[in-house]
Structure formats: structure tokens, C-alpha cells
SEKEPA-175109 format. One record per residue: x, y, z of N, C-alpha, C in turn; residue in one letter. Coordinates in Angstrom, 1 decimal. Atoms other than C-alpha are relative to their C-alpha. Example, Ala and Ser with C-alpha at 12.3 -4.5 7.8 and 13.67 -1.06 7.14 Angstrom:
2
{node {0.9, -1.2, 0.0}, {12.3, -4.5, 7.8}, {0.9, 1.2, 0.0}, A}
{node {-0.9, -1.1, 0.0}, {13.7, -1.1, 7.1}, {-0.8, 1.1, 0.8}, S}
//
This chain:
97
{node {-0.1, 1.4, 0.3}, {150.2, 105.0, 14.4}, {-0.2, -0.2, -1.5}, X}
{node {0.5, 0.1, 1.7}, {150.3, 103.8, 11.1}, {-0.3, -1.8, -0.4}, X}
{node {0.9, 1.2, 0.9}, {148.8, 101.2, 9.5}, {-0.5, -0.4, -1.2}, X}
{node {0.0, 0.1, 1.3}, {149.3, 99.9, 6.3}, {-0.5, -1.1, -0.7}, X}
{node {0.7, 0.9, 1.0}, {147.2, 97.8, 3.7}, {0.8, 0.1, -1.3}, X}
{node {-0.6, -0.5, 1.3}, {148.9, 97.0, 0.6}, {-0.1, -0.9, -1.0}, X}
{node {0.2, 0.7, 1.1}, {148.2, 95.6, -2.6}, {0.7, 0.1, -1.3}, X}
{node {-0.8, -0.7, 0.9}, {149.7, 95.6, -6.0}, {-0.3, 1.4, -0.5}, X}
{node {0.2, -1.9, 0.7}, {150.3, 99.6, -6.8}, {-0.7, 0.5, 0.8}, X}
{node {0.7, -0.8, -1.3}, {148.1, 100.2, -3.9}, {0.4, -0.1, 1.1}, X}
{node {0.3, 0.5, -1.5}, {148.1, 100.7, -0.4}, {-0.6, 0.9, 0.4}, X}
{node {1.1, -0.5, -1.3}, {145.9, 102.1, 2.7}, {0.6, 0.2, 1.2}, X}
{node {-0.5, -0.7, -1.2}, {147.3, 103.8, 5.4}, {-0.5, 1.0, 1.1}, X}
{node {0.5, -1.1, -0.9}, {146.2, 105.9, 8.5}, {1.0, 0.8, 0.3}, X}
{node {-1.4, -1.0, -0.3}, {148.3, 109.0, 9.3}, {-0.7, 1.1, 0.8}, X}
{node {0.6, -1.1, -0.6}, {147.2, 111.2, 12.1}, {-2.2, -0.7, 0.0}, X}
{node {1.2, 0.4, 0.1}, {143.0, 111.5, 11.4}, {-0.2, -0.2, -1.1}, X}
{node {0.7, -0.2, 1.2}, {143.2, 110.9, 8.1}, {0.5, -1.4, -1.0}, X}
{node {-0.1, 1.6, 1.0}, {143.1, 107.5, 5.7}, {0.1, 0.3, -1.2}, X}
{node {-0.2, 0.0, 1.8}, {144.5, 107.2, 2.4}, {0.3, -0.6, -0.6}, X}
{node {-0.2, 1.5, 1.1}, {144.8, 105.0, -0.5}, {0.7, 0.7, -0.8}, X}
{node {-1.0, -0.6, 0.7}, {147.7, 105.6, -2.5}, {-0.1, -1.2, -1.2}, X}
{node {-0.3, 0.9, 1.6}, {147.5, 104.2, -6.7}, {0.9, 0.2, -0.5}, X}
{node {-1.3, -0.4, 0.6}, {150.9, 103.9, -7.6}, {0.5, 1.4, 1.1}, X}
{node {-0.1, -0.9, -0.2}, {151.9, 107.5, -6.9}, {-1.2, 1.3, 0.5}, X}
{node {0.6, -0.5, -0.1}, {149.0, 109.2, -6.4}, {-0.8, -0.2, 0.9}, X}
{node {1.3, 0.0, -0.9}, {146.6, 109.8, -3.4}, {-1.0, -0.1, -0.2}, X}
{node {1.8, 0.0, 1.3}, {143.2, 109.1, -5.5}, {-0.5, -0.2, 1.5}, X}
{node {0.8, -0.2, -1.4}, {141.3, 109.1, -1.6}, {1.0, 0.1, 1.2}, X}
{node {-1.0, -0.3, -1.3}, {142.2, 110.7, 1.6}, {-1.2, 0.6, 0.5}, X}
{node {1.1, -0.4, -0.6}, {139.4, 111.1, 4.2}, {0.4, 0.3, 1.6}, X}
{node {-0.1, -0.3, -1.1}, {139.9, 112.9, 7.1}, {-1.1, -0.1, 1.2}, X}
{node {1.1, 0.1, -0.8}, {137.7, 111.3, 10.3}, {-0.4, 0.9, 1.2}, X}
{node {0.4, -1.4, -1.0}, {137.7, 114.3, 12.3}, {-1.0, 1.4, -0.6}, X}
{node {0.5, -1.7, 0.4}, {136.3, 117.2, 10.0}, {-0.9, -1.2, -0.9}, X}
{node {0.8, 0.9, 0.7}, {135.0, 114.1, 7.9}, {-0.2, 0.8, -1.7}, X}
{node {-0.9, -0.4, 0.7}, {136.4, 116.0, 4.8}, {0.5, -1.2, -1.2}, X}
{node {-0.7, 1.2, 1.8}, {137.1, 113.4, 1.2}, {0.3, 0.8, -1.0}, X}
{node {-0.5, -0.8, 1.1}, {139.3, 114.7, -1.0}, {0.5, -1.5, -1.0}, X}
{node {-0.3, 1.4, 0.6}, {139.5, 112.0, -4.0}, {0.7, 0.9, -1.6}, X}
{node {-0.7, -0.8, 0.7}, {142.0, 113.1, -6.9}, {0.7, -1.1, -1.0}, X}
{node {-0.5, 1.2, 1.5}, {142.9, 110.8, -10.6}, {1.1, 0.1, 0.0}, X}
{node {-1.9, 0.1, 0.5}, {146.4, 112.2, -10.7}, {-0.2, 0.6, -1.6}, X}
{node {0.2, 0.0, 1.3}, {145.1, 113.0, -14.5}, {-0.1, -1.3, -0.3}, X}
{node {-0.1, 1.7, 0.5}, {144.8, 109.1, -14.7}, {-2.0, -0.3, 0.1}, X}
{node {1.4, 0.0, -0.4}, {141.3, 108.9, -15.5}, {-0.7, -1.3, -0.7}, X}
{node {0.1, 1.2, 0.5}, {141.0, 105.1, -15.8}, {-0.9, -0.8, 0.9}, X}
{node {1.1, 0.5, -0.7}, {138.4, 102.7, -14.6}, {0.8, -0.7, 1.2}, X}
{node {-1.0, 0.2, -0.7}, {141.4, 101.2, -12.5}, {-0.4, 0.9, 1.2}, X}
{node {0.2, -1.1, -0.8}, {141.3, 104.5, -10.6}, {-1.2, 0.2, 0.5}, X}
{node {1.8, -0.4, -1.2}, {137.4, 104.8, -9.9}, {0.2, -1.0, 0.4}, X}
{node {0.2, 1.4, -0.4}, {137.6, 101.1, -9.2}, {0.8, 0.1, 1.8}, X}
{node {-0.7, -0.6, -1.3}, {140.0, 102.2, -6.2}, {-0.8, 0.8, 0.6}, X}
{node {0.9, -0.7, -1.0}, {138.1, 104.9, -5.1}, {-1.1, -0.4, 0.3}, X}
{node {0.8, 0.8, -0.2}, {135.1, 103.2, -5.0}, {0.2, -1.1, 1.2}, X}
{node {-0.5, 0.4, -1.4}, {137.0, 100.5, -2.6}, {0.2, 0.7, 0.9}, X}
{node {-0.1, -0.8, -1.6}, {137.8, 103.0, -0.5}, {-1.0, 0.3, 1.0}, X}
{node {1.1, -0.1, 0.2}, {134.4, 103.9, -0.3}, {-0.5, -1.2, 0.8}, X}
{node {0.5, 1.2, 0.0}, {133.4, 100.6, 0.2}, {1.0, -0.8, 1.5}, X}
{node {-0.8, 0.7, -1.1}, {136.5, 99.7, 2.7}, {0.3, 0.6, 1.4}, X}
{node {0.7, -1.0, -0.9}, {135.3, 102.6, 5.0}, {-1.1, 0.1, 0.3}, X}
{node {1.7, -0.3, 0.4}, {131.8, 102.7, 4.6}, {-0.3, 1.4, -0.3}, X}
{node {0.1, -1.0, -0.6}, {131.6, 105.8, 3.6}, {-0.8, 0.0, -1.3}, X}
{node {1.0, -0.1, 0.4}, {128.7, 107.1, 1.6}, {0.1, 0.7, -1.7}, X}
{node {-0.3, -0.3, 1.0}, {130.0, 107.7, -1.9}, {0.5, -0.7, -0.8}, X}
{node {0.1, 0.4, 1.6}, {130.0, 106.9, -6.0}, {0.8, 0.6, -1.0}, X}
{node {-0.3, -0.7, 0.6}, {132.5, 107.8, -8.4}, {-0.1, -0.9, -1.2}, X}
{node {0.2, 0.7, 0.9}, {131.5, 107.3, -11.7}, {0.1, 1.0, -1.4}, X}
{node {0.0, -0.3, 1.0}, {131.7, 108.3, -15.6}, {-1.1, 0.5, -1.4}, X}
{node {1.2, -0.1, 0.6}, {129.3, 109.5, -17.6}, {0.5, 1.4, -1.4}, X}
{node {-0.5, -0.7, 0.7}, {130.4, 111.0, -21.3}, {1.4, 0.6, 0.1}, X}
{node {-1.5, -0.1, -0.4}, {134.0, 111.0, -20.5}, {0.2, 1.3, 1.0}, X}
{node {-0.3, -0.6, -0.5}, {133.4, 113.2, -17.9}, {-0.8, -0.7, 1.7}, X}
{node {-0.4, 0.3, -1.5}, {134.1, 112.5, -13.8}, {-0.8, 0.3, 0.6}, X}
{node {0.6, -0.3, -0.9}, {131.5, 112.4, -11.2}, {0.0, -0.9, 1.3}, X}
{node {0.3, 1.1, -0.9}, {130.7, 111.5, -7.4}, {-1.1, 0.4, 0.3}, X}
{node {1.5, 0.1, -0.7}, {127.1, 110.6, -6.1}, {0.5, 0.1, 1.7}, X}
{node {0.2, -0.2, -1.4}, {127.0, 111.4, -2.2}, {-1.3, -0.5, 0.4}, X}
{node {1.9, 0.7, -0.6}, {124.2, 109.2, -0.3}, {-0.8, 0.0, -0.9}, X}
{node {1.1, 0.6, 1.0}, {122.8, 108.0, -3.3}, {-1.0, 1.1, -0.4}, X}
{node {0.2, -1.2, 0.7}, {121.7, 111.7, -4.6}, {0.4, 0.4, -1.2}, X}
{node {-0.1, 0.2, 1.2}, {121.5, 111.3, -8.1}, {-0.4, 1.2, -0.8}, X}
{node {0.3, -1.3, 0.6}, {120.2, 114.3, -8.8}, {0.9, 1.1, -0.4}, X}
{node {-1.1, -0.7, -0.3}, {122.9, 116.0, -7.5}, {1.8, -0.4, -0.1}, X}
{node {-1.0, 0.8, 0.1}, {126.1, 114.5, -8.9}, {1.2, 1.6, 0.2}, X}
{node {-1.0, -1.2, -0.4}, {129.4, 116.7, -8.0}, {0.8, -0.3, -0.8}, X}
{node {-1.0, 0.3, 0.7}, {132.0, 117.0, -10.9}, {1.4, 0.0, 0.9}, X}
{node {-1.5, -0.3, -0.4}, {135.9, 116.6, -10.6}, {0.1, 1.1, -1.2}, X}
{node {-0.4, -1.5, 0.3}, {137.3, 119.8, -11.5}, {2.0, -0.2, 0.1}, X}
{node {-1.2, 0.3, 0.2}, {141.1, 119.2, -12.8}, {0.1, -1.0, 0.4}, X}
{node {-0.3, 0.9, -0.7}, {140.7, 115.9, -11.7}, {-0.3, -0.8, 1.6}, X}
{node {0.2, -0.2, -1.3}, {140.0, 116.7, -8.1}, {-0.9, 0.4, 0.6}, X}
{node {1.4, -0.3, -1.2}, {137.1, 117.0, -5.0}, {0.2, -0.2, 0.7}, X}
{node {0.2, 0.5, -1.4}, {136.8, 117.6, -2.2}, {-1.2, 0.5, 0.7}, X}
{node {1.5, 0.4, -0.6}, {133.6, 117.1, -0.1}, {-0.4, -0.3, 1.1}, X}
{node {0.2, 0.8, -1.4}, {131.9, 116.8, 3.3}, {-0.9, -1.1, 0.2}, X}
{node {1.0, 1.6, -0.4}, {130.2, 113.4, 4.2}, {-0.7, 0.1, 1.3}, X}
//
């Protein structure tokens, strides 16, 4: 089934077990609800735009994650564990929830 959300330059789609928000071109979140599996990815576009999306996604799933900027370099918070922030690496993470 598919099921599409769509906004400007975005949309939100189910495909199989797995939901993804597409920015323009790029899959910046794709969470798979079976393995429960987030793989969230800038495209090299590392604009507030872009967290700002992933973040909704986050937010339009419930799902338990923060990506945020700190010294022009990319992180996500998982369940509010601050201690433990997880870089993007080329851009890209992926992560179990």
C-alpha cells in the first residue's frame, strides 16, 4: 500500500515496512517498523531545512530522536541521551530505536 504525504519538495510515503520522507531528491529518513532500523541521510545538504525535516519525521512518527548541529558538525540524540550524541559520518546513520 502506499501512502503518500506531500508538501512542497517533500513527501512521506509507506513502502513495504518501511516510511520515508523524501527532501527534494533525497531520502533524509527512512525507518523501517519491523527491525525498527532509522537510517537518516543530508544528501551532502547540510541545511537547517534538512534537520528541520528530519526532525518532523521524528515528530510525525513519534519516534524517539534529535538531529542537531553543534560546531558545523551533525548529530542525533536517541531518547534524550545527551551524553551520548551519535555523529553523521559522510552525511549518513543509521540506528536502532
Amino acid at each position: 500500500m502506499l501512502n503518500v504525504k506531500r508538501r512542497i519538495a517533500t513527501s512521506q510515503f509507506e513502502e513495504n515496512d518501511t516510511v520515508k520522507m523524501v527532501y527534494h531528491q533525497t531520502v533524509v529518513a527512512a525507518f523501517d517498523q519491523s527491525t525498527r532500523e532509522l537510517t537518516l541521510d543530508n544528501g551532502g545538504y547540510e541545511t537547517v531545512t534538512t534537520k528541520r525535516r528530519m526532525n518532523q519525521f521524528a515528530a510525525d512518527h513519534n519516534l524517539s530522536f534529535d538531529v542537531y548541529q553543534e560546531n558545523f558538525e551533525w548529530f542525533v540524540i536517541v531518547r534524550n541521551d545527551f551524553d551520548n550524541p551519535i555523529p553523521f559520518v559522510n552525511g549518513e546513520v543509521t540506528i536502532q530505536l
